[in-house]
N, CA and C atoms as an extended XYZ file, in Angstrom:
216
Properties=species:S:1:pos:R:3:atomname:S:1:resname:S:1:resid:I:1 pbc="F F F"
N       110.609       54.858       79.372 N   UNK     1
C       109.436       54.123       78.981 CA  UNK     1
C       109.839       52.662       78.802 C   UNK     1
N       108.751       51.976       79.332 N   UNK     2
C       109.275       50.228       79.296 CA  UNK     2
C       108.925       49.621       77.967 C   UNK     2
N       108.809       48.611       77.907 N   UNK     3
C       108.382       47.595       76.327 CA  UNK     3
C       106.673       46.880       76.994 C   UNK     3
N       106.906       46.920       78.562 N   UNK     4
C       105.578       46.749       78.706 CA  UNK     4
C       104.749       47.543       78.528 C   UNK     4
N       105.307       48.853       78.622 N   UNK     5
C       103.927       49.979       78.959 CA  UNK     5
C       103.938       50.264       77.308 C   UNK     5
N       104.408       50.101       76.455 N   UNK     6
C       104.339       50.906       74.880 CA  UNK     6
C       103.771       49.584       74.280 C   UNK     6
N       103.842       48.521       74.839 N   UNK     7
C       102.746       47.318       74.246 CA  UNK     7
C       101.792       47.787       74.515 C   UNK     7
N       100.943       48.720       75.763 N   UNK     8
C        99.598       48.943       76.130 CA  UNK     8
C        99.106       49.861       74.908 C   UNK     8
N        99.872       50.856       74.427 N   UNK     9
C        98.864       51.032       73.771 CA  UNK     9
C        98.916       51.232       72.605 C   UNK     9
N        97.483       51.685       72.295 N   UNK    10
C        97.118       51.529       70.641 CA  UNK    10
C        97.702       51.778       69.630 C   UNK    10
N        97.382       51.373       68.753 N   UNK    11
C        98.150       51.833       67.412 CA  UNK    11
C        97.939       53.303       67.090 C   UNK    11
N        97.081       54.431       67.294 N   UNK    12
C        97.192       55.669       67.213 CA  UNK    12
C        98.105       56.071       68.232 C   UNK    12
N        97.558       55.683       69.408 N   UNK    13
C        98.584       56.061       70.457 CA  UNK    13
C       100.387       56.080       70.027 C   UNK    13
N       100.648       55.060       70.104 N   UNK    14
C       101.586       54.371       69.742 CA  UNK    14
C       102.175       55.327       68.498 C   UNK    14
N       101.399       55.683       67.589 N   UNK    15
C       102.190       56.530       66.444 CA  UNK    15
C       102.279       58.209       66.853 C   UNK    15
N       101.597       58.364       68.478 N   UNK    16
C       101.709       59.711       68.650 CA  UNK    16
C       102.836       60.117       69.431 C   UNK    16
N       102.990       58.572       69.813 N   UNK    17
C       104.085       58.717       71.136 CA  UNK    17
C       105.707       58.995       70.253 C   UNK    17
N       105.365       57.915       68.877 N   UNK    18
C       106.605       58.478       68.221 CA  UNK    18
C       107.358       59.403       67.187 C   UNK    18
N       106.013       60.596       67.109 N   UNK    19
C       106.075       61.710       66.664 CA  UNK    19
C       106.714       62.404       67.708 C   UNK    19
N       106.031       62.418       68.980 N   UNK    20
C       106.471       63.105       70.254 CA  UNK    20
C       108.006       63.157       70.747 C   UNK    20
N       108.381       61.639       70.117 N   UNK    21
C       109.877       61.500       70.723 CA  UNK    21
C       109.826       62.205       69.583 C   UNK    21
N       110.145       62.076       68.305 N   UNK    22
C       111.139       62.246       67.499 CA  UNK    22
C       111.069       64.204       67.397 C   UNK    22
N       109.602       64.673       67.466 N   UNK    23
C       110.159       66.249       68.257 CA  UNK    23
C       110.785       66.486       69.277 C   UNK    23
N       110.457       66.354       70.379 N   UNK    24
C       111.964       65.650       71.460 CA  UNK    24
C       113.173       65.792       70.898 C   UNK    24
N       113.303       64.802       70.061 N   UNK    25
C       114.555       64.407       70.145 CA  UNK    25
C       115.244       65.642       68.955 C   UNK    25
N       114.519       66.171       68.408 N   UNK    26
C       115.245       67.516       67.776 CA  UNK    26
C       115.211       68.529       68.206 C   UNK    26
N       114.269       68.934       69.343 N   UNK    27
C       114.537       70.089       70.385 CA  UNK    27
C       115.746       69.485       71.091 C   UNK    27
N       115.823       68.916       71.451 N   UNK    28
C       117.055       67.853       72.459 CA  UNK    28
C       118.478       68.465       71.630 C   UNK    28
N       118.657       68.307       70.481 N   UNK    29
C       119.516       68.224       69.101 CA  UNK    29
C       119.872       69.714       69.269 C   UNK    29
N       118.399       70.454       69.014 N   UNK    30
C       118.853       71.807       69.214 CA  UNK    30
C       119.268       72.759       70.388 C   UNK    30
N       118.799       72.247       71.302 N   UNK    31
C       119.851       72.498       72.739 CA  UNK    31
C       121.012       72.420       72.801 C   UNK    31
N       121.076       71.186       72.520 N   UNK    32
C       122.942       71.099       72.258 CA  UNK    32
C       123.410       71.928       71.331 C   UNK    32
N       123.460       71.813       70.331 N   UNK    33
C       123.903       72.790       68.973 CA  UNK    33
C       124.075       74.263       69.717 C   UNK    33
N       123.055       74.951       70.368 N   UNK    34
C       123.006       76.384       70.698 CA  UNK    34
C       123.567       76.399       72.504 C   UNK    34
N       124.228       75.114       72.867 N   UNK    35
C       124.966       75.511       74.262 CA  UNK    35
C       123.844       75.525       75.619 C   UNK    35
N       122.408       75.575       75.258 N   UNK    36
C       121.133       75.583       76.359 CA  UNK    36
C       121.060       74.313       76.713 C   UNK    36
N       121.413       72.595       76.567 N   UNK    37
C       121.009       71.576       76.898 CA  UNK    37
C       121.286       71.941       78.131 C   UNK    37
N       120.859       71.036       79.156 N   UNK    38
C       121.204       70.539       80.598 CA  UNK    38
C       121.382       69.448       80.958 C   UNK    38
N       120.699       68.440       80.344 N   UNK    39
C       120.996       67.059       80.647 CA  UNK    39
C       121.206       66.271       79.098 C   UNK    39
N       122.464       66.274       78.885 N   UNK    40
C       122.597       65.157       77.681 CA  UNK    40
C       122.360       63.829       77.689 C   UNK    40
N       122.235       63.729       78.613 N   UNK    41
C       121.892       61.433       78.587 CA  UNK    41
C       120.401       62.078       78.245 C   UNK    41
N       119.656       62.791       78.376 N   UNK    42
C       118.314       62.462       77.854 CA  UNK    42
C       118.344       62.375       76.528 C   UNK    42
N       119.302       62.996       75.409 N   UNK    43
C       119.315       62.875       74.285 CA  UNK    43
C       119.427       61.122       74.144 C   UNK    43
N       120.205       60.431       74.972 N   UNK    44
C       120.545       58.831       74.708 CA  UNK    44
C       118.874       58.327       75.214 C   UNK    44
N       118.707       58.962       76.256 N   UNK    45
C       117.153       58.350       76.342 CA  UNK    45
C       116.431       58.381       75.693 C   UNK    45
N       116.281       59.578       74.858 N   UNK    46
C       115.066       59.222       73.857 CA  UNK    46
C       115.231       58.369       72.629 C   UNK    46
N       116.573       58.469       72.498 N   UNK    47
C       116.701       57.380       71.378 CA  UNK    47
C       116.503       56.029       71.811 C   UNK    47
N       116.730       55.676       73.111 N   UNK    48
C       116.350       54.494       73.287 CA  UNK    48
C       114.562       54.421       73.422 C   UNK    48
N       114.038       55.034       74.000 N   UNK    49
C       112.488       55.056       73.937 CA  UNK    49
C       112.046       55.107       72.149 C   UNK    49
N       112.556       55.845       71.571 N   UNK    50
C       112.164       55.412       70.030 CA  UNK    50
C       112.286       54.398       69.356 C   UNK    50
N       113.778       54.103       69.567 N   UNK    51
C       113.831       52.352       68.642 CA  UNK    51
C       113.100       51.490       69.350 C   UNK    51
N       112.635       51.595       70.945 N   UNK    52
C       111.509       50.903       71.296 CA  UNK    52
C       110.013       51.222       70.316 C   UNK    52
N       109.901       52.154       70.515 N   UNK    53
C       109.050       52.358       69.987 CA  UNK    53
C       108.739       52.114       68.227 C   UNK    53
N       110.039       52.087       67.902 N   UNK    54
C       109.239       51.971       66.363 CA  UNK    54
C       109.771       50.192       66.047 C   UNK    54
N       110.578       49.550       67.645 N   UNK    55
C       110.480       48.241       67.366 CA  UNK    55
C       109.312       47.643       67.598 C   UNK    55
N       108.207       48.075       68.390 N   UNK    56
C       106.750       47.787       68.745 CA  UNK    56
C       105.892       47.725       67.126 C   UNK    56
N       106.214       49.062       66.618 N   UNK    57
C       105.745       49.729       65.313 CA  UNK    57
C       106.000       48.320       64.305 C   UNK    57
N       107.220       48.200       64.382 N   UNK    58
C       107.396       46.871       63.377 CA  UNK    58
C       107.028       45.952       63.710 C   UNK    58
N       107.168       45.470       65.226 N   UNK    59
C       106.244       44.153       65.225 CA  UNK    59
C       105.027       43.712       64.998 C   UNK    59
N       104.019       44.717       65.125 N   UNK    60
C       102.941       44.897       64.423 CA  UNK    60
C       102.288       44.787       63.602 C   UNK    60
N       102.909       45.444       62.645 N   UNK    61
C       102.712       45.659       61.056 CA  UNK    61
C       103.479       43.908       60.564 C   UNK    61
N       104.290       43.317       61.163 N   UNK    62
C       104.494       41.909       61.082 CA  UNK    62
C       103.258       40.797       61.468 C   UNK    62
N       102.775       41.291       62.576 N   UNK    63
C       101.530       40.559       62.851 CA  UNK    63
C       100.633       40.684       62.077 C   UNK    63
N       100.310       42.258       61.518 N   UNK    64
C        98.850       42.008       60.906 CA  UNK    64
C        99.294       41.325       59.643 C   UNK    64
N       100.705       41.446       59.161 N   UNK    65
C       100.866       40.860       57.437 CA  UNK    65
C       100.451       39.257       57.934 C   UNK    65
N       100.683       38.691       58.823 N   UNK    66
C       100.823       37.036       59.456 CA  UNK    66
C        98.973       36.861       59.334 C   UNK    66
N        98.104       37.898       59.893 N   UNK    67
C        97.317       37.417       60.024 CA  UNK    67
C        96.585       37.727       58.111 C   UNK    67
N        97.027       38.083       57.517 N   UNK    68
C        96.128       38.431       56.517 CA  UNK    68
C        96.687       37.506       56.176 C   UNK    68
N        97.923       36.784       55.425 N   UNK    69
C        97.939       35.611       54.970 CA  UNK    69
C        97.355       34.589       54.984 C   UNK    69
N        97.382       34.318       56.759 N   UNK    70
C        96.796       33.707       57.280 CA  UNK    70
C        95.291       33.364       56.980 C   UNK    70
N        93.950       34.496       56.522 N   UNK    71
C        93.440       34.684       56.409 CA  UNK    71
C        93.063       34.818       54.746 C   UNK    71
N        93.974       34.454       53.888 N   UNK    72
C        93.940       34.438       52.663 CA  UNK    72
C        93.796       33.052       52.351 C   UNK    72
């Protein structure tokens, strides 16, 4: 997943996508643990799609604090 395409969307979106990884990423966890994984770089992939994702998450929640000040 890019930084362009997780800018598109919404803020629900956006908080579903990183529920989704982070189940992912503990089925992922538990593959390994029990010997069933097949591809381990996807475990590195999803961690990188998450800290994207919850770096989107923070930039956000930075903007709206900017605009309420702003607006104060």
């Amino acid at each position: 997943m890019k930084a362009e395409e997780i800018r598109a969307f919404a803020d629900t979106e956006l908080g579903q996508k990183v529920k989704d990884a982070r189940v992912e990423l503990f089925n992922l966890r538990f593959q390994l643990a029990t010997g069933q994984l097949d591809n381990p770089q996807r475990i590195k992939a999803i961690k990188h799609d998450l800290a994207r994702l919850h770096t989107e998450v923070r930039a956000r929640e930075i903007e709206a604090a900017r605009k309420a000040r702003a607006a104060s």
